[in-house]
LUMVOMI-347436 format. One record per residue (C-alpha): residue number from 0; x negated, y negated, z negated. Coordinates in nm, 4 decimals. Layout:
BEGIN
(NUM; (X; Y; Z)),
...
END
This chain:
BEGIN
(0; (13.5209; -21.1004; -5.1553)),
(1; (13.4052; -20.7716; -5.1392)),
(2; (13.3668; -20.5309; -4.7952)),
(3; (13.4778; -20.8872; -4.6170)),
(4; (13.8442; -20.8286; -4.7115)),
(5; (14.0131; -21.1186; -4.6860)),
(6; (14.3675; -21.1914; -4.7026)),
(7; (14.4019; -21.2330; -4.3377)),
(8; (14.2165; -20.8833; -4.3241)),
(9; (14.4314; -20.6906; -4.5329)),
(10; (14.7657; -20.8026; -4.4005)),
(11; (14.6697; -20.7138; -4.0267)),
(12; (14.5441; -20.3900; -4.1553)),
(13; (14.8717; -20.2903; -4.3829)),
(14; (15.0902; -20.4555; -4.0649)),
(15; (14.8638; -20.2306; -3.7999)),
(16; (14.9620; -19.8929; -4.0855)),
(17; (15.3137; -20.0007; -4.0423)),
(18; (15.3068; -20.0253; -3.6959)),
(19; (15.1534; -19.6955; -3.6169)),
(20; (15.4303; -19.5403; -3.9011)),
(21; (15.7487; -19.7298; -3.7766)),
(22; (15.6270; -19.6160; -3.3717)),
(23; (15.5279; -19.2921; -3.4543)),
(24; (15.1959; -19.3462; -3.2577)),
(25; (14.9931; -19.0730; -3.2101)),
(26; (14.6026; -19.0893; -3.3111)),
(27; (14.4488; -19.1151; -2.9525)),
(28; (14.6655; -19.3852; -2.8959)),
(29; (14.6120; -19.5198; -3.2474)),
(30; (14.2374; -19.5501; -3.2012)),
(31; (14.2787; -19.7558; -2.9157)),
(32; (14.4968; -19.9790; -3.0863)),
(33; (14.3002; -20.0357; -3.3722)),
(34; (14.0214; -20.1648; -3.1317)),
(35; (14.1750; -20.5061; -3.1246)),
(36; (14.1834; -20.5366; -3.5586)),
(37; (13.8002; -20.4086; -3.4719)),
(38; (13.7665; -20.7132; -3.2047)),
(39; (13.8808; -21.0048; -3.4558)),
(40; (13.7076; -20.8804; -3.7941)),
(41; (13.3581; -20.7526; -3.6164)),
(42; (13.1309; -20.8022; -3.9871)),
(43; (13.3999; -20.5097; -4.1457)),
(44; (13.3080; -20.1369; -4.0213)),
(45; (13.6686; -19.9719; -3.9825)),
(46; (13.7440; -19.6225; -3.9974)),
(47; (14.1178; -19.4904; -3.8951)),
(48; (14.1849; -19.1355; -4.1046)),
(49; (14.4955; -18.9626; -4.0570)),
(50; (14.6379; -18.5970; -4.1542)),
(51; (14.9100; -18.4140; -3.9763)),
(52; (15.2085; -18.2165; -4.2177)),
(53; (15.2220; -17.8722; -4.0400)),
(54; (15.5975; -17.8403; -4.1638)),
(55; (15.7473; -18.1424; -3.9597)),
(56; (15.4972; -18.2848; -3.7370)),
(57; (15.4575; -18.6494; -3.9731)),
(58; (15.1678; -18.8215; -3.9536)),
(59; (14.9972; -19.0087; -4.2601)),
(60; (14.7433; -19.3248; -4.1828)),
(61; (14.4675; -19.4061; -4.4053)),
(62; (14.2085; -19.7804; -4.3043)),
(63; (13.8887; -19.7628; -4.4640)),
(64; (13.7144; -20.1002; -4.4951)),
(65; (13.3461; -20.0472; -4.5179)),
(66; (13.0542; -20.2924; -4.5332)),
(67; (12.6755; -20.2589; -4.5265)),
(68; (12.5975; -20.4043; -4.8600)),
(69; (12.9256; -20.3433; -5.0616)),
(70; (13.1793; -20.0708; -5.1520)),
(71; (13.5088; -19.9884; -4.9460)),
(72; (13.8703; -20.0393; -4.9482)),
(73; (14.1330; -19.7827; -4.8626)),
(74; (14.4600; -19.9007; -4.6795)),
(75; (14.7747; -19.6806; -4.6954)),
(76; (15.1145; -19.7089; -4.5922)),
(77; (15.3793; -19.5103; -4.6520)),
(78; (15.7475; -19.5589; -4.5510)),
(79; (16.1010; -19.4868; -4.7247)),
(80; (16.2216; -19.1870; -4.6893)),
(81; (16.0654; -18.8110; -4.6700)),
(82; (15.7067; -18.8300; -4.6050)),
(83; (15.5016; -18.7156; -4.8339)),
(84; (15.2713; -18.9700; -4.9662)),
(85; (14.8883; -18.9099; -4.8810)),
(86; (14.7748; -18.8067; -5.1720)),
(87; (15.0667; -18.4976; -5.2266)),
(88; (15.0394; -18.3812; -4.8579)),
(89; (14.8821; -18.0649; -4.7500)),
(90; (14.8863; -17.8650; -5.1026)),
(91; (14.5564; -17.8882; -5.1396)),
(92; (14.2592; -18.1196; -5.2491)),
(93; (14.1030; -18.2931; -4.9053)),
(94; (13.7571; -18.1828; -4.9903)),
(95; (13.8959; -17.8037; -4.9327)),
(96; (13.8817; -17.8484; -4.6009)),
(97; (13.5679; -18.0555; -4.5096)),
(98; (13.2369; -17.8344; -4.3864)),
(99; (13.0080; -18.0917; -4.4576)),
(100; (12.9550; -18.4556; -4.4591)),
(101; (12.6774; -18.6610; -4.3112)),
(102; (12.6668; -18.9771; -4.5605)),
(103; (13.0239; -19.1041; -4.5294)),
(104; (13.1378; -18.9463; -4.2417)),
(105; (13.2933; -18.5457; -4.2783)),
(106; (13.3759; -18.3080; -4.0627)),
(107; (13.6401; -18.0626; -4.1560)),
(108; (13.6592; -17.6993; -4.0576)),
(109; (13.8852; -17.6954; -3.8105)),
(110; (13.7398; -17.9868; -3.6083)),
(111; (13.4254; -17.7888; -3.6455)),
(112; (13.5995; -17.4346; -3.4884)),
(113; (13.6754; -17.6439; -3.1776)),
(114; (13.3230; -17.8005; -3.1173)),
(115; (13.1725; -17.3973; -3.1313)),
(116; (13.2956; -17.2964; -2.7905)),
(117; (13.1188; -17.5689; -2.5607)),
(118; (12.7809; -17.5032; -2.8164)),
(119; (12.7370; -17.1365; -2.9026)),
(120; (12.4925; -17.1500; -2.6340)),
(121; (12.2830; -17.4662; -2.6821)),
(122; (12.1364; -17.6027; -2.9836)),
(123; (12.1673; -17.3972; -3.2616)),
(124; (12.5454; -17.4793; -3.4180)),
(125; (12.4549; -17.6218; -3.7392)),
(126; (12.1960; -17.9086; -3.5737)),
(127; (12.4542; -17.9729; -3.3258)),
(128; (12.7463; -17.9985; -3.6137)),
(129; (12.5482; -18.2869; -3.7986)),
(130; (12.4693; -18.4632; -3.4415)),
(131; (12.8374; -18.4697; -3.4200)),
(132; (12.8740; -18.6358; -3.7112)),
(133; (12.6195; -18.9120; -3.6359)),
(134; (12.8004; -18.9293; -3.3003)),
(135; (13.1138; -19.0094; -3.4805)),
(136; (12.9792; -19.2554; -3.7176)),
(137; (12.8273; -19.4544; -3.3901)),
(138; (13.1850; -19.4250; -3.2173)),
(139; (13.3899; -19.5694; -3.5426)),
(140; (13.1100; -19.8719; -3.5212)),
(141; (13.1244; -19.8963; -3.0957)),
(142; (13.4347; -19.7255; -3.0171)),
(143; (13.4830; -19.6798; -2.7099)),
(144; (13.8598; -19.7292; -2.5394)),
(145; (13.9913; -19.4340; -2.2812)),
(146; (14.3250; -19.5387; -2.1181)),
(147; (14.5499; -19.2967; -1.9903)),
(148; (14.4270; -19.2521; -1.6706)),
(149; (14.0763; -19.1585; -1.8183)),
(150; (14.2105; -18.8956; -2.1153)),
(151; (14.3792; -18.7152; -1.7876)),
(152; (14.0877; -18.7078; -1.5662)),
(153; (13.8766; -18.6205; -1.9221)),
(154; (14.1441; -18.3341; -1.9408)),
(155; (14.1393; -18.1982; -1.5873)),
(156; (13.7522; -18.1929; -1.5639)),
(157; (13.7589; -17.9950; -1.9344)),
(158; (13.9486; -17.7200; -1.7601)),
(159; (13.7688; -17.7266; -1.4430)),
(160; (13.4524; -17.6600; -1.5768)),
(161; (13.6405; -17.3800; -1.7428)),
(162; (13.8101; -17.2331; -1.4729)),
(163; (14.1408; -17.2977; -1.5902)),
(164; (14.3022; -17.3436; -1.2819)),
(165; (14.6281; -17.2006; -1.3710)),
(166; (14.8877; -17.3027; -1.6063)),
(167; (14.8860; -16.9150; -1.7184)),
(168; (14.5206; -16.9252; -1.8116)),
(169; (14.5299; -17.2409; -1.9690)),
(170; (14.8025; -17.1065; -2.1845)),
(171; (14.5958; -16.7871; -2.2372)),
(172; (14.2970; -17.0116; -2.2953)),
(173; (14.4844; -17.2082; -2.5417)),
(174; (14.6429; -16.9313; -2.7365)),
(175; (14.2780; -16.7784; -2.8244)),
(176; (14.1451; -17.0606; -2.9924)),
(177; (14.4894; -17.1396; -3.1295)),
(178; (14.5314; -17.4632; -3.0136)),
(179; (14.7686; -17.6746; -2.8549)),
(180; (14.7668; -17.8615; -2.5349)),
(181; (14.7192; -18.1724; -2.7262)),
(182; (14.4148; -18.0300; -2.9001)),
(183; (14.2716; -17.9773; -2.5567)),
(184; (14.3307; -18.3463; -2.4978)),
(185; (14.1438; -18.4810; -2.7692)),
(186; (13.8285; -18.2398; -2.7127)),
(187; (13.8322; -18.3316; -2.3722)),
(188; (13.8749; -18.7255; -2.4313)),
(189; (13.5900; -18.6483; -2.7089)),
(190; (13.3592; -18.4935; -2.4893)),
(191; (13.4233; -18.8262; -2.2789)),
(192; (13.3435; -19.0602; -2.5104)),
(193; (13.0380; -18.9550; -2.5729)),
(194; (12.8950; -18.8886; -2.2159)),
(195; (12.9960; -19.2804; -2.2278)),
(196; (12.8483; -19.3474; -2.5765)),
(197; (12.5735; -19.1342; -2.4276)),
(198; (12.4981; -19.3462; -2.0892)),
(199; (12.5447; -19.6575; -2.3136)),
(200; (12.2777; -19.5972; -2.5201)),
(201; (12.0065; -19.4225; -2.2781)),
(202; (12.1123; -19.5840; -1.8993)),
(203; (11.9295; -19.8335; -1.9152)),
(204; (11.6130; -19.6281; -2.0290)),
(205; (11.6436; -19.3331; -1.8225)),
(206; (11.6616; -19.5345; -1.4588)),
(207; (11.3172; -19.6995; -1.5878)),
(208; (11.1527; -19.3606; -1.6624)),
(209; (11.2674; -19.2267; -1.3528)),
(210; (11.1324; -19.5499; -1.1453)),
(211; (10.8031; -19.5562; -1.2890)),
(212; (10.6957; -19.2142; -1.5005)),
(213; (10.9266; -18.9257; -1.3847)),
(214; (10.6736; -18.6513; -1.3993)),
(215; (10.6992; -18.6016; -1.7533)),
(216; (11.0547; -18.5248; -1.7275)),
(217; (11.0346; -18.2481; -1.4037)),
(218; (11.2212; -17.9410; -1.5345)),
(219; (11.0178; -17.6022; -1.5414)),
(220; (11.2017; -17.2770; -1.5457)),
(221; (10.9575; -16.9560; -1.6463)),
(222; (10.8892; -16.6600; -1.7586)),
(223; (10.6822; -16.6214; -2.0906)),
(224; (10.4677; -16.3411; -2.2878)),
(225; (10.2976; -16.4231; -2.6314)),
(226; (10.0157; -16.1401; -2.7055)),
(227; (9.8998; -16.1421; -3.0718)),
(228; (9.5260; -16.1210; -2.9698)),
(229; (9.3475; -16.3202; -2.6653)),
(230; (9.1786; -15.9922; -2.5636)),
(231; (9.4944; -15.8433; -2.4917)),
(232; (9.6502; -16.1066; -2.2968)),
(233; (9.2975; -16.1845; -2.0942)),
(234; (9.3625; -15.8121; -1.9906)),
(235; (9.6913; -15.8303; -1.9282)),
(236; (9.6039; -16.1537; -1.6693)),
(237; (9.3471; -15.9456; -1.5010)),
(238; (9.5984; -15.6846; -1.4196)),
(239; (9.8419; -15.9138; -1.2907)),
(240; (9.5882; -16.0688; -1.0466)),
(241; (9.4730; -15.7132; -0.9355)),
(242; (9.8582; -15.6864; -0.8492)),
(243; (10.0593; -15.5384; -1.1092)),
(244; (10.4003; -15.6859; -1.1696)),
(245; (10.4431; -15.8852; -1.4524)),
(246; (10.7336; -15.7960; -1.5815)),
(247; (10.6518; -15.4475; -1.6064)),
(248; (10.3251; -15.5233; -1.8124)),
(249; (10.5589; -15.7738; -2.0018)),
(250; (10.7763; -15.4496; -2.1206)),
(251; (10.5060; -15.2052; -2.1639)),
(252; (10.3011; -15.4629; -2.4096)),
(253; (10.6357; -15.5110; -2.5846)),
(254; (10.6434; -15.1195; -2.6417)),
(255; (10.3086; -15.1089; -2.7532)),
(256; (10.3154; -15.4212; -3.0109)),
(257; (10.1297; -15.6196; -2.8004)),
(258; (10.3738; -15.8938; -2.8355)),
(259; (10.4586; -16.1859; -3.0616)),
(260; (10.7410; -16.2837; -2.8450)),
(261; (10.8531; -16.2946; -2.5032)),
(262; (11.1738; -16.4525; -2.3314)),
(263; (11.2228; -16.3537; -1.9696)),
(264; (11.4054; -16.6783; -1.8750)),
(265; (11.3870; -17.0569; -2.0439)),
(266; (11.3620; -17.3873; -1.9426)),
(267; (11.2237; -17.6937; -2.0730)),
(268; (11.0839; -18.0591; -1.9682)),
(269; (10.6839; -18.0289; -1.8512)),
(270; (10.6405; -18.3310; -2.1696)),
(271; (10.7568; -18.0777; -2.4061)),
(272; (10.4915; -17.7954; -2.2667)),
(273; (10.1828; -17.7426; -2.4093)),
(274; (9.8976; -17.9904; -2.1959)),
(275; (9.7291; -17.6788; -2.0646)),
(276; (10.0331; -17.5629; -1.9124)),
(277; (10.1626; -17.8729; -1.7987)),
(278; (9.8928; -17.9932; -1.6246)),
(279; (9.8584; -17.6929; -1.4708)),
(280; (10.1946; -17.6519; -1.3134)),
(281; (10.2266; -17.9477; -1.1216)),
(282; (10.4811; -18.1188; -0.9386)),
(283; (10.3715; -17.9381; -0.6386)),
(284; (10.4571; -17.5917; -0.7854)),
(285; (10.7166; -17.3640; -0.6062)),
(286; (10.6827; -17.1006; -0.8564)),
(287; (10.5048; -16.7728; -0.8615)),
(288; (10.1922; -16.8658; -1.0474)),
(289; (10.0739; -16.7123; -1.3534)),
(290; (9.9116; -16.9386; -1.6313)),
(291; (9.7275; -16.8328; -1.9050)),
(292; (9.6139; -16.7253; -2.1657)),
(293; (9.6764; -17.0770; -2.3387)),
(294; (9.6760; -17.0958; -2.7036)),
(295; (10.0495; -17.1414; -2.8316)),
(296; (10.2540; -17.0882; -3.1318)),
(297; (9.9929; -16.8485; -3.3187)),
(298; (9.9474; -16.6467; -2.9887)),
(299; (9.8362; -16.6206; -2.6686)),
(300; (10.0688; -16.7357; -2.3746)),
(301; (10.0967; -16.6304; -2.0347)),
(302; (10.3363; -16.8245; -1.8446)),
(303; (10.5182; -16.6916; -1.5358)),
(304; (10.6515; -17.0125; -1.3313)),
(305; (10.9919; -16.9565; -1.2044)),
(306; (11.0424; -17.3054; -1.0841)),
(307; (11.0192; -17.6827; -1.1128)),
(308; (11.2667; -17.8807; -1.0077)),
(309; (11.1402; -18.2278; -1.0086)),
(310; (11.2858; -18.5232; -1.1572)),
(311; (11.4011; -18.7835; -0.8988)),
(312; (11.6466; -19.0872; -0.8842)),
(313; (11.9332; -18.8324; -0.8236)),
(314; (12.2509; -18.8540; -1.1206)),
(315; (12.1619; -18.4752; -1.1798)),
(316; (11.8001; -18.5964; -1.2867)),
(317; (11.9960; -18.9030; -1.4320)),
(318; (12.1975; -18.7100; -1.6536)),
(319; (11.9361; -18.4976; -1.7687)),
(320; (11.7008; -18.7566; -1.8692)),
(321; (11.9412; -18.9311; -2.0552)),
(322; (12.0375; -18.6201; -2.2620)),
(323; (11.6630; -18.5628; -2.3922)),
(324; (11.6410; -18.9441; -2.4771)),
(325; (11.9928; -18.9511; -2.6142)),
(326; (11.9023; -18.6124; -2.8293)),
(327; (11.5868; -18.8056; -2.9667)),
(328; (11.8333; -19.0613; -3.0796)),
(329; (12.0415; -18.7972; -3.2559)),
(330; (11.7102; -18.6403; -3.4513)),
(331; (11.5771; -18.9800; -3.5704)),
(332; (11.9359; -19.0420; -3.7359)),
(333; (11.8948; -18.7298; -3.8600)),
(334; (11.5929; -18.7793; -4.0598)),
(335; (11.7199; -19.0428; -4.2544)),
(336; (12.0850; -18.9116; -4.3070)),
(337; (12.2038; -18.8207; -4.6423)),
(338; (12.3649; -18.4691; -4.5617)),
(339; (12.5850; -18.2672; -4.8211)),
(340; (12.6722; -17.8607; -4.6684)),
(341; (13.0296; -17.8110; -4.8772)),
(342; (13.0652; -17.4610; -4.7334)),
(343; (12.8562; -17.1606; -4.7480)),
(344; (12.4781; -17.1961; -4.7965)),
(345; (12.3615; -17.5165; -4.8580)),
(346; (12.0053; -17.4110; -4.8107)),
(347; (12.0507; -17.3779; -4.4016)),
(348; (12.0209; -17.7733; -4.3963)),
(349; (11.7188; -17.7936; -4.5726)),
(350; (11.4569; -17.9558; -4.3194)),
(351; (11.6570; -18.1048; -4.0681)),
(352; (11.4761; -18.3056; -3.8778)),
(353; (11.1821; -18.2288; -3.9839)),
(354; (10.8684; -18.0967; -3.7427)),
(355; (10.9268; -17.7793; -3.8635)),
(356; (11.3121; -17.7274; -3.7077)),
(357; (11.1663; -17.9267; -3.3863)),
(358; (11.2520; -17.6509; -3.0884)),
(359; (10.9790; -17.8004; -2.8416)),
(360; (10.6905; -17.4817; -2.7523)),
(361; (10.3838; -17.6186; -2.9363)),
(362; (10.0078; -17.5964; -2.8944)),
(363; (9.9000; -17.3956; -3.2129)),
END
C-alpha cells in the first residue's frame, strides 16, 4: 500500500488520536508520546499537527503519514460532542496563517513572532526563519524526547539568560510578547532540542577539528575600514604607523567619502577571513596590529585586530565550532529546498543559498 499504511498502521495511529483526545494531552507531551508509534513503524515519516480553539481551550489532532517515494495520508479524530471538527475550526482557511513553507513543512505567523526575539540580532530573520524550518523537518524525522525534568531546566535556563529572575518580570516579560507561561515552555524546550539535534549532528566532528586543525576555527574580533581607492588607504596606513589613532582617521575618511564601509566592531572565524589577513594575524596575536591594505569586497581593507581568542578543547570552543559546522548543514539544505514566501514579498527569498547571500568577508 501506499505511504506504508498498513492496517496495523492506521489503527495505532487513529487509537494514538483518540488517546491524546479522550486524555486531553497537551502537545509537548503528545510529541513524546508519539515517539513510540515512530519506534515500531520507522520506514513511515510522521508528523503530529494540532490547532488550539481560542474560545475554550480544545485541542484538535491531525497524523500525517508521509513516505519518500509516495503521497501522504491524513489521520483525524474527532470525538462526540462540541468540538469543532478540524476543518470548521478557527474561521478561517489554514493557509491564512502560514508565513511560508519550506517543501512540506510551514511555519505560521505566530510561531514565527516568537522565534524574532532570540534572532533580531544574528542572522538576518528571514535566513534564520527557513533554517527553522529545515530544523523542524529533521526533528519530525529524529525527534528528540525531553522529559519533564529537562523542559524545566530548558525553562529556567530560557529565563536566566534573560534575566528573569523574578516572577514580576517574567510576567512583565510575558505580557509584551503576549504569551503565556506555556508558550515560554515550548520555546524554551525548542531551543533545547535543537542544541541536542545540534550536538547530534556536529559532536562528533567538532572534537576532531579541534584535536587535529583548530587554527582555522580561532575567533578574531576587529576593527575594519574599506577605502574605495588603494591610494587612500596606503595613506591612511602610513598615518597610523606615524601614530595617529585609527579610529579618528576611520571617522574623518568616512566624512570625506573615503569609505566603502566600515564597522567598528565584528567578529568572525580566521577560515572565513580573507588569506592575507588570516595568515597575518596569527594565533599568537594579542591584538593591536593594523593589517592592510588587502584587497576585499571591491575595496581596500585595513583591519584593526581587537582580539583572537583561540580555539581550544574547552566546551566554549566546543560549542562554537559546532554552530559554524551545524550552520553549514542548515545552508546546504537550503540550496536544495523548495521554498514558497505566502506573506509579503516573495522576491526577499530569491537566492537563498546561493554565493551571493553567503555573509563570509571575501577576497574581491
Amino acid at each position: 500500500m501506499a505511504v506504508s499504511t498498513t492496517p496495523v498502521l492506521l489503527a495505532e495511529g487513529l487509537e494514538f488520536l483518540e488517546s491524546l483526545s479522550e486524555n486531553a494531552v497537551q502537545p509537548s507531551q503528545a510529541k513524546n508520546i508519539l515517539i513510540g508509534l515512530r519506534l515500531r513503524h520507522p520506514d513511515t515519516e510522521m508528523r503530529l499537527i494540532w490547532q488550539r480553539e481560542k474560545y475554550d481551550g480544545s485541542l484538535q489532532y491531525n497524523l500525517l503519514l508521509k513516505s519518500e517515494s509516495h503521497g501522504s495520508v491524513s489521520l483525524s479524530y474527532v470525538p462526540d460532542g462540541p468540538v469543532l471538527p478540524w476543518p470548521l475550526r478557527g474561521v478561517r482557511r489554514a493557509d491564512e496563517k502560514v508565513l511560508l513553507r519550506v517543501d512540506d513543512t510551514d511555519l505560521e505567523v505566530g510561531d514565527a513572532i516568537s522565534y524574532l526575539d532570540a534572532m533580531w540580532d544574528k542572522i538576518p530573520v528571514v535566513r534564520q526563519l527557513l533554517g527553522s524550518c529545515i530544523v523542524r523537518q529533521e526533528l519530525d524525522k529524529n525527534p528528540v524526547e525531553l522529559g519533564p525534568e529537562a523542559r524545566q531546566g530548558a525553562a529556567d535556563a530560557f529565563r536566566r539568560s534573560r534575566k528573569l529572575f523574578t516572577k514580576k518580570a517574567t510576567e512583565r516579560w510575558l505580557k509584551d510578547r503576549g504569551l503565556s507561561y506555556e508558550g515560554l515552555e515550548e520555546i524554551a524546550a525548542r531551543e533545547a532540542e535543537v542544541a541536542i539535534l545540534r550536538q547530534r549532528m556536529t559532536g562528533i566532528e567538532a572534537a576532531e577539528i579541534l584535536e587535529t586543525d583548530p587554527a582555522p576555527f580561532d575567533s578574531v574580533r576587529f576593527s575594519r575600514l574599506v577605502f574605495r581607492d588603494e591610494h587612500d588607504a596606503a595613506l591612511a596606513i602610513g598615518r597610523i604607523n606615524a601614530g595617529e589613532n585609527f579610529y579618528s582617521i576611520a571617522e574623518e575618511s568616512s566624512y570625506g567619502g573615503l569609505l566603502l564601509s566600515w564597522d567598528l566592531l565584528s567578529s568572525a572565524c580566521c577560515r572565513d577571513l580573507p588569506l592575507a589577513v588570516s595568515e597575518s594575524i596569527g594565533r599568537s596575536n594579542r591584538g593591536g596590529d593594523i593589517l592592510g591594505p588587502v584587497a576585499t569586497d571591491g575595496g581596500h581593507s585595513l583591519v584593526k585586530v581587537i582580539e583572537v581568542i583561540v580555539a581550544d578543547n574547552s566546551r566554549s570552543s566546543l560549542e562554537s565550532v559546532q554552530r559554524v559546522l551545524f550552520q553549514e548543514w542548515l545552508d546546504k539544505k537550503l540550496e536544495c529546498a523548495r521554498i514558497e514566501w505566502l506573506w509579503g514579498n516573495p522576491d526577499r527569498t530569491t537566492g537563498l543559498g546561493s554565493p551571493g547571500m553567503d555573509s563570509r568577508w571575501t577576497d574581491s
